[in-house]
C-alpha positions, 0 to 999 in steps of 0.5 A: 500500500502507498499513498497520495494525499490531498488535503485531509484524505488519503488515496490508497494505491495498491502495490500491485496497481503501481507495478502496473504503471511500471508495465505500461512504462516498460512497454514504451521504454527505450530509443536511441540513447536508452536502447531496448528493453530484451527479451521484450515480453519477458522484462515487460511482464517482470515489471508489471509484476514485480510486486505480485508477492503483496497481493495477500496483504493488499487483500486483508491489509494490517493496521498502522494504530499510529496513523489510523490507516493501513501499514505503508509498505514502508511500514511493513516489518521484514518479518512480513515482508520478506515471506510475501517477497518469498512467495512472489516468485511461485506466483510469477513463475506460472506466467515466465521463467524470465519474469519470475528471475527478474521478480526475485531479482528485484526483491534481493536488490531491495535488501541488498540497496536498503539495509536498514534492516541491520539494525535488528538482529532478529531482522537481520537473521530474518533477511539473510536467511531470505537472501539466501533461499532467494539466490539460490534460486536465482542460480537454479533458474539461471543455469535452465536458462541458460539451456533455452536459446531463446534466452540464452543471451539474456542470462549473461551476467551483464544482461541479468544486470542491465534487466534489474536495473532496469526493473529498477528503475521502473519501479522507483519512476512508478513510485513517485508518480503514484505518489505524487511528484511536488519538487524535481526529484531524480533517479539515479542509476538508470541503464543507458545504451552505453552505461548508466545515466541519471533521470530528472521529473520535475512537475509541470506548472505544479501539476501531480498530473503533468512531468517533465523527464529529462533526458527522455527515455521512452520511444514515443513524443508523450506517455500517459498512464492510468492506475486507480486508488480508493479515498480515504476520508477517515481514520479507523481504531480498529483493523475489521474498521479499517478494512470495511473503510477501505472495502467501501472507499470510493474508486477514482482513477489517476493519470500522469503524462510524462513529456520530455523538458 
């Protein structure tokens, strides 16, 4: 769950529905300066569902009693979180062998970039233990990949990394404009046809609706993306209260159109 707020109320936007606005990113990804997205299908349906692994909890959200709303995934403790990132490649792996590596890929990344959870010891066990489950198999899916000529040249050490950074970047693209771009941000590390590169969005004339991206990296001259969310008008003191509120919240549907600077 992640949030846009406007004025006293609440939009709550699912993890799944902002993996989503990163699927329909990938689709358009890529030109000249930023090269292609390959295998296309595959790194398409990797980061539309790079966050398959929530789809339990966005269905029965917990409660955050400080705020009176549901648990932000940043909220969410690693000894939750890290059994739904668990869980994710099992999901994906029925849709794509390519899809579920870069799934799995991308939740070890997050870990492996955010180390917060090192300041607990019982975190700590917690997280290593996953790493450890999730690069094993990683390595499994890669060595049968490598026996399929149709992937074969996606699964080269460079390839795996280019992908991840890919889905990467996607991911953190989707994240600030599903919750709303209000200063020049930038995201770094962004693959480029020769290396790597730095992205900028900056609102355009203070609209959450209207970013500019410089440099530009997708093929077309505008995208446009659509995902929904439910408003919520109040707080709630107990989880059942909570759930029959966002159950009930009314639906509105969001776009933001990026254009280059």
């Amino acid at each position: 769950m992640l949030y846009r707020t406007i004025g006293e109320n609440r939009i709550c936007i699912t993890q799944p529905t902002h993996a989503w606005v990163s699927g329909q990113m990938a689709q358009v990804w890529g030109n000249e300066m930023f090269g292609s997205v390959a295998p296309y299908e595959a790194v398409c349906l990797g980061a539309e569902q790079h966050d398959i692994g929530w789809l339990p909890w966005e269905s029965a959200p917990t409660l955050n009693p400080d705020t009176g709303y549901p648990h932000s995934f940043l909220e969410v403790a690693p000894q939750v979180h890290t059994k739904l990132w668990a869980g994710a490649k099992h999901l994906v792996m029925p849709m794509g062998r390519y899809a579920a590596l870069l799934v799995s890929l991308h939740g070890t990344g997050l870990y492996e970039r955010f180390t917060h959870w090192k300041n607990s010891p019982e975190s700590t066990r917690v997280v290593e233990a996953f790493l450890q489950q999730e690069k094993e198999f990683q390595r499994h899916l890669i060595n049968q990949l490598e026996q399929d000529s149709a992937y074969q040249p996606y699964v080269t050490p460079e390839a795996i990394a280019r992908n991840q950074r890919l889905v990467a970047t996607l991911d953190a693209l989707s994240l600030a404009i599903c919750m709303g771009v209000t200063a020049q941000k930038q995201i770094e590390q962004v693959p480029s046809a020769t290396g790597e590169t730095t992205l900028t969005l900056i609102p355009i004339n203070d609209d959450l609706t209207q970013l500019s991206v410089e440099p530009w990296c997708f093929q077309s001259d505008e995208v446009t993306v659509v995902f929904e969310g439910r408003i919520l008008t109040q707080k709630a003191n107990d989880e059942p209260t909570m759930r029959e509120q966002l159950a009930n919240a009314p639906w509105v549907t969001l776009t933001a159109t990026l254009r280059p600077r």
